[in-house]
N, C-alpha and C positions, 0 to 999 in steps of 0.2 A: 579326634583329639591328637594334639601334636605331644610324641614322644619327643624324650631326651635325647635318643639318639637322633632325630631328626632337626631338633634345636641347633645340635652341634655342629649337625653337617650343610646347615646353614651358614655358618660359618669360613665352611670350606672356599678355598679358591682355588680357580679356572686359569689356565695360561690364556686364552682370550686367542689361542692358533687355530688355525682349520685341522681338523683329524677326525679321523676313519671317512674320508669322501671318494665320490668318486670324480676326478679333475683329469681335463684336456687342455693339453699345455701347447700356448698361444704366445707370440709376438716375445718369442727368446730371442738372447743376446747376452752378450761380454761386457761387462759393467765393473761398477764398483758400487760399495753401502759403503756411506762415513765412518758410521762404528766399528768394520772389522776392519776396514782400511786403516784405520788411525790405530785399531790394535796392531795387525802387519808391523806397520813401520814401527811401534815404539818394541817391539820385538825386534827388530831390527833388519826385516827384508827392506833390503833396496832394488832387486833385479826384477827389469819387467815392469809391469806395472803393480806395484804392492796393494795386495786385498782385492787382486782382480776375482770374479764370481762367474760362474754361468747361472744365469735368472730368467725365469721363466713367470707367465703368468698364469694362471689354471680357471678353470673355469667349468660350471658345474653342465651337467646335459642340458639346461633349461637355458646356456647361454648368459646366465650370470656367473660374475668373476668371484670368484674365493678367497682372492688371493696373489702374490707374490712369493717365489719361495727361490733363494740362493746357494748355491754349492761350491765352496773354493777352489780353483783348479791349478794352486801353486804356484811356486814363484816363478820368475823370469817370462811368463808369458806377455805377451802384446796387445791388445785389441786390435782389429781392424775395419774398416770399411761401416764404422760407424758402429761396431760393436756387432756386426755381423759375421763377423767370424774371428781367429786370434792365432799367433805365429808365436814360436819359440826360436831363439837363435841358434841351440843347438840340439834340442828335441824335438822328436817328431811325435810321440807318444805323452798322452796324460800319465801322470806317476800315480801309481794304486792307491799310496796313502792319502791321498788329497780326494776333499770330499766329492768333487766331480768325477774322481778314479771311482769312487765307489758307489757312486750312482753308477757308471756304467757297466762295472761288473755288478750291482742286484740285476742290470733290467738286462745284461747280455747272460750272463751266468744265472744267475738264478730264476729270472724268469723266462730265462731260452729265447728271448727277441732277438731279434736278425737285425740289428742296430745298420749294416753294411746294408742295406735295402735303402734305409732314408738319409742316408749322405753321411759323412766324416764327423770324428767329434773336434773337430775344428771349426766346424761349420753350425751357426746356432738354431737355424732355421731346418737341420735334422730333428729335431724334437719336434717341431710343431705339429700340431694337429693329435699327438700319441696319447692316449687316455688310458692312467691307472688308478686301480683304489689307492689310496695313499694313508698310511699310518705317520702318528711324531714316532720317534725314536730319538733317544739319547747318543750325543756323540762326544766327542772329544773338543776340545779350545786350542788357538792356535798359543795362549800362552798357557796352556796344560793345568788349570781350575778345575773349575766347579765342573761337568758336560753341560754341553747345553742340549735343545730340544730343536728337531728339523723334521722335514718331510723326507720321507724315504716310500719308492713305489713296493707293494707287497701282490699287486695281481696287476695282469694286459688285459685292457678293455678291448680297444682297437684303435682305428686312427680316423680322425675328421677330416677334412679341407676346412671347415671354418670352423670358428669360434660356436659362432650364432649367435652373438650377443645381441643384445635386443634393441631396433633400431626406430624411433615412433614413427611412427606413420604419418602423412602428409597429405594435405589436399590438394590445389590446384600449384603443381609449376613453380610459377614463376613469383605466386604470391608464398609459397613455400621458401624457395630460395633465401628472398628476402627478407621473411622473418627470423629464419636460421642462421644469416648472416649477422644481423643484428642481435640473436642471442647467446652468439659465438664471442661478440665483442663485450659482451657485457660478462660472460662467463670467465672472457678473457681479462677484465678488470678486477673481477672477484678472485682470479688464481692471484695474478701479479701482486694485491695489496697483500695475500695471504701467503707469498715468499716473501716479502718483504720480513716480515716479522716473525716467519720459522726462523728458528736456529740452526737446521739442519733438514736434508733434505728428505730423512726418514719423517719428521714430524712433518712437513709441508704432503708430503705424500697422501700419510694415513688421512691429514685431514683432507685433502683435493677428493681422496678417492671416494667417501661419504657423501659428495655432492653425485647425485644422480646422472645431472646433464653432463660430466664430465664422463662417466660410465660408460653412458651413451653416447660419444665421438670419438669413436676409435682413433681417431689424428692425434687429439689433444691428451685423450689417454695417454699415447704414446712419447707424447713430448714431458708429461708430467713422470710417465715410469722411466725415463732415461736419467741416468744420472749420474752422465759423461759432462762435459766444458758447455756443450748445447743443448742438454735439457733444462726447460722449463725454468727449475730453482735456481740453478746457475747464474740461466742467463737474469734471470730477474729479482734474484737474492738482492736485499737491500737497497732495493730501486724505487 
């Protein structure tokens, strides 16, 4: 028999984010999101590239992805080298209060990780492979509101060399090839009409990354979660 208090908590809603998992973070880089980028500038940073982020993707032990999760690392910074790494003109250091500052003091400070083992935090390709449990936590807005809600790591797994995203298997060769080619190109007609008609590159995202066969090609993945001048939406926005 359904209680009352269960009627009501029926009603309850979900933020719809990934939390309490456990995720290893894959295929980082120096980016931008439309929405905090366009909050940046009407706050008024101009130095650098405004609303720039380190993003990462996470992905569960079983080789499926979770997710996307972003951390701001301040203003004046640069992207470079396709968003693999990023330059400041006159710093050399991330600033504490900036939420990539404090990603690296939870996981250097509080979680005791030797961050100096897998490369600079200038370099985005340091994180890869690092797996933590990860909780939301409440933070702060760059226009000083409501907090929002983010991923922040609370325990060290360990570290991967890959993803292990799951790749389908194949019969012969050469008749493999060119099936996969041809349903690359049709995969590739179904993104293109579906930028066309996003409004923004978060909403063309969430919807690309639903389709399976996009899951599974890490290339095209990768062109779809860029979202520099030459990812995906960009280039194919309104086309």
């Amino acid at each position: 028999m359904t209680t009352e208090r269960q009627e009501k908590d029926a009603w309850a809603l979900e933020s719809g984010l990934p939390n309490d998992v456990d995720g290893w973070m894959f295929n980082s880089r120096f980016g931008t999101k439309d929405e905090y980028a366009q909050a940046v500038m009407a706050g008024g940073e101009t130095e650098g590239v405004p609303g720039l982020m380190f993003i990462t993707d996470l992905f569960n032990n079983d080789g499926e992805m979770i997710g996307s999760q972003g951390w701001s690392v301040g203003s004046g910074w640069i992207p470079s080298d396709d968003g693999k790494s990023m330059r400041h003109p006159t710093r050399a250091n991330v600033v504490d209060t900036s939420r990539y500052g404090q990603l690296q003091k939870r996981v250097m400070v509080g979680l005791k990780v030797d961050m100096n083992q897998y490369g600079k935090p200038t370099m985005a390709s340091s994180w890869d492979g690092l797996g933590f449990h990860w909780l939301l936590e409440e933070h702060s807005t760059i226009e000083g509101k409501d907090p929002k809600r983010g991923l922040m790591p609370v325990l060290f797994l360990n570290r991967k060399e890959s993803s292990g995203a799951k790749v389908p298997a194949t019969a012969a060769p050469g008749a493999a090839k060119a099936e996969a080619t041809e349903g690359t190109q049709e995969l590739t007609g179904r993104l293109k009409q579906l930028a066309s008609v996003s409004p923004n590159a978060s909403v063309f995202q969430k919807a690309a990354l639903k389709m399976e066969a996009v899951t599974q090609n890490d290339d095209l993945m990768a062109q779809v979660l860029d979202e520099g001048p030459n990812g995906f939406y960009q280039q194919n926005k309104g086309s």
